[in-house]
C-alpha positions in Angstrom: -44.0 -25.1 47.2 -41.9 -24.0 43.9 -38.4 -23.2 45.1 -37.1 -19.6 44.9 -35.0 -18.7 42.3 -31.6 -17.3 43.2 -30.6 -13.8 43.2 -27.5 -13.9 42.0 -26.5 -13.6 37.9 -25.9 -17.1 36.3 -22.2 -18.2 36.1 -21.1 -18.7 32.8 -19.4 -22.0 32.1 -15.7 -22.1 31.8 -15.9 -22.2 27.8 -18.4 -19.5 27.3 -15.9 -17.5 29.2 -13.0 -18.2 27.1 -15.4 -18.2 24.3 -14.3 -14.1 23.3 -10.5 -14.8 23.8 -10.6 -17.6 21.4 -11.6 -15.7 18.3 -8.0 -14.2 16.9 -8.8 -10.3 15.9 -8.2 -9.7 12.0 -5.2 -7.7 12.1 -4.3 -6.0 8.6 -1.1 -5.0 7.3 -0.2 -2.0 4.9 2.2 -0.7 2.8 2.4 1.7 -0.4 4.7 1.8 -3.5 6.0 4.7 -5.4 6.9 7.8 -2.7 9.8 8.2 -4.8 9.6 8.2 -8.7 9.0 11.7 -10.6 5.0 9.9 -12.2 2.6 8.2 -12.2 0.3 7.4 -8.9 1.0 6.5 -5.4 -0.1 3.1 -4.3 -1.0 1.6 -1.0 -2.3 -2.2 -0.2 -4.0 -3.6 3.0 -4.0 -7.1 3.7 -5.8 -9.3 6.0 -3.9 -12.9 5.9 -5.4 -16.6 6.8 -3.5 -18.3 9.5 -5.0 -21.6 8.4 -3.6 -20.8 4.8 0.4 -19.7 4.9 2.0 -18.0 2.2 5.9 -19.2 1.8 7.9 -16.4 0.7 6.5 -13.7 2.1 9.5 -10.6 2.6 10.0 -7.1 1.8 9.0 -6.6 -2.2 12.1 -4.7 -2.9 14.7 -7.4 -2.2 12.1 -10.0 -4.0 12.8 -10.5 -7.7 9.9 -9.6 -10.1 9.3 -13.3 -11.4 8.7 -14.5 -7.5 6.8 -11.1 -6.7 4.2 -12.1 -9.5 3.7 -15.5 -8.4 3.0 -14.1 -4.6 0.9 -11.5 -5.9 -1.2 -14.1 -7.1 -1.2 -16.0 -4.2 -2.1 -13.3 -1.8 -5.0 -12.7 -3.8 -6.1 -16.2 -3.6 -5.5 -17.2 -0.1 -5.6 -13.8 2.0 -9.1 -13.2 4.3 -9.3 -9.8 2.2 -6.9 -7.1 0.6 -7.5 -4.3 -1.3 -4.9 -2.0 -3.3 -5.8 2.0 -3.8 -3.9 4.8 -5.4 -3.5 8.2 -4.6 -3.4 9.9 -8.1 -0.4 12.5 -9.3 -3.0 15.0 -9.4 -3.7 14.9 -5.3 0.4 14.1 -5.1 0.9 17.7 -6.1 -2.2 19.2 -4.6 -1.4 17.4 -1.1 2.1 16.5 -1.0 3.6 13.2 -1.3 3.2 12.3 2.6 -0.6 13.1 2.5 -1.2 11.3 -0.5 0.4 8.5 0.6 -1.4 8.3 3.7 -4.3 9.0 1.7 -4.0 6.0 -0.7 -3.2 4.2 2.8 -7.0 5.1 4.3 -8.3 4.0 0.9 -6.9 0.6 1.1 -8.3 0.1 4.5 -11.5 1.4 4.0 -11.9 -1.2 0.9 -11.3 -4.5 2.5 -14.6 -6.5 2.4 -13.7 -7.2 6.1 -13.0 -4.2 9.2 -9.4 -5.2 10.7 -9.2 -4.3 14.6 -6.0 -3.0 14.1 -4.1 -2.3 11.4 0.3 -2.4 10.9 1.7 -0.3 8.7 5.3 0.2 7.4 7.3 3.2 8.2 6.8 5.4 11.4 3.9 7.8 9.7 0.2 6.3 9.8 -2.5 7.8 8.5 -6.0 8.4 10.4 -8.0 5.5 10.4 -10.7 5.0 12.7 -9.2 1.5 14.3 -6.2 1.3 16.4 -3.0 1.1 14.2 0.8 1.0 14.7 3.6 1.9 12.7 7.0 -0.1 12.1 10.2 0.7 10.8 11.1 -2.5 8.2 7.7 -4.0 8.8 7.7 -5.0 5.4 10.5 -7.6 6.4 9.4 -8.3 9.8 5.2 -8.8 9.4 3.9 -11.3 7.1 0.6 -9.2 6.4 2.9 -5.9 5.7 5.1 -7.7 3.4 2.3 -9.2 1.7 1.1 -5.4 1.5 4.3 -4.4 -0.3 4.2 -7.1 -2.6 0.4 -6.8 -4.0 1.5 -2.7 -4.0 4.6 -3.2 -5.4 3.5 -5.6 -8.6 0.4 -3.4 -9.5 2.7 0.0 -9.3 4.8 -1.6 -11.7 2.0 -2.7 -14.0 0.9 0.6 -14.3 4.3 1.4 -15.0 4.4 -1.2 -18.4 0.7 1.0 -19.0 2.0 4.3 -18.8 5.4 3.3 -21.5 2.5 2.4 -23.5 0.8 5.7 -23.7 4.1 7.3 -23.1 7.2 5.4 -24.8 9.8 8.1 -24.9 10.6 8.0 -21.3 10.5 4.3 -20.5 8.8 4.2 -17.6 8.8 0.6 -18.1 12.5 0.5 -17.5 12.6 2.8 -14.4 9.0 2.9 -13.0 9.3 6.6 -13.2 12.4 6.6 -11.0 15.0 9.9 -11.1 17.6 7.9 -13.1 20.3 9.2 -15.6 18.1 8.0 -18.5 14.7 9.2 -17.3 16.1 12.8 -16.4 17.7 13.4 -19.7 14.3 11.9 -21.4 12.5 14.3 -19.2 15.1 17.2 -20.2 14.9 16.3 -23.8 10.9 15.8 -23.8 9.9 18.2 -21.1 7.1 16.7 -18.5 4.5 14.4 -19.5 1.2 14.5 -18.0 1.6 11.6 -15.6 4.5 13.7 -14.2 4.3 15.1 -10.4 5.1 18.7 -11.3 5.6 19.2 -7.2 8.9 17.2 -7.4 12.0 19.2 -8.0 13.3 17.5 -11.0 10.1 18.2 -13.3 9.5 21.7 -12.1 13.0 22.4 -13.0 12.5 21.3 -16.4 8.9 23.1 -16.6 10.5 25.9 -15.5 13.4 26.4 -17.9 10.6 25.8 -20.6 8.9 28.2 -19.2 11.6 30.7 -19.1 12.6 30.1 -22.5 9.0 30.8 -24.2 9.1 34.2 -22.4 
């Protein structure tokens, strides 16, 4: 006579229970470059790193000098799970504010990695809405490898677009100050007036626009 089969659910074995807590959650870190400066685009980067392949370096962007940022940049490319670097353009700086647009070039670096994070760190105390669980923190770009790799890839292609724009634009060396308010960018931009990678929503620009303006009438 065929035995009966047991009512209750088969236990799983030990490692088939510890089976979901062993596979580490892809965690992404973000960061943007250029809130400040008077042109050019607002960019953000998301990063997912490798814990089997380190990066040695790794810190906040702005305290990294430009030769060692390159040589990360490149290495974050090669070795991180997935990244992705978006922009906001001037165009949606003025139309949104600089906040928004950040946040918005934020949620376009997220929603380009090739792989979907379960939760995403960005740096600062502002996140933008993503549709994942994220956290904000103050300094992260020092403290988190994944947001200071975030900075970094930000960082070096903000100031590539920089070297571009001096290109198209020479008499304001934006190479120099990557659009920055310095003495020698204000006086270009008083002596120029306000080129059309300028963000006429920030006070130094529409002061000069508007003493153009008042003059021609």
């Amino acid at each position: 006579m065929p035995s009966r089969k047991s009512s209750k659910p088969a236990e799983k074995r030990p490692e088939q229970r510890r089976l979901r807590w062993d596979v580490p959650a892809l965690v992404a870190g973000v960061d943007e470059a250029g809130r400040g400066p008077l042109a050019g685009p607002v960019v953000a980067a998301a990063v997912i790193l490798d814990e089997l392949q380190p990066i040695r370096g790794l810190g906040d962007s702005k305290v990294i000098s430009a030769r060692k940022r390159e040589r990360l940049f490149d290495e974050i490319r090669a070795k991180a799970l997935a990244c992705c670097i978006a922009e906001a353009t001037v165009e949606e700086i003025d139309r949104l504010n600089i906040l928004q647009a950040t946040l918005l070039a934020m949620q376009r670096a997220v929603a380009g990695l090739r792989l979907l994070p379960r939760k995403v760190l960005v740096d600062g105390n502002r996140l933008p809405v993503l549709p994942m669980p994220a956290e904000a923190i103050v300094k992260g770009d020092a403290t988190v490898p994944a947001i200071s790799a975030a900075s970094i890839l930000a960082k070096v292609h903000r100031d590539r677009l920089c070297l571009a724009l001096h290109e198209l634009h020479p008499a304001y060396n934006f190479a120099g100050h990557k659009g920055y308010p310095t003495a020698e960018h204000l006086a270009a931009l008083r002596l120029h007036g306000a080129c059309a990678v300028h963000r006429r929503s920030f006070a130094p620009v529409r002061a000069v626009i508007d003493a153009a303006t008042s003059v021609d009438t």
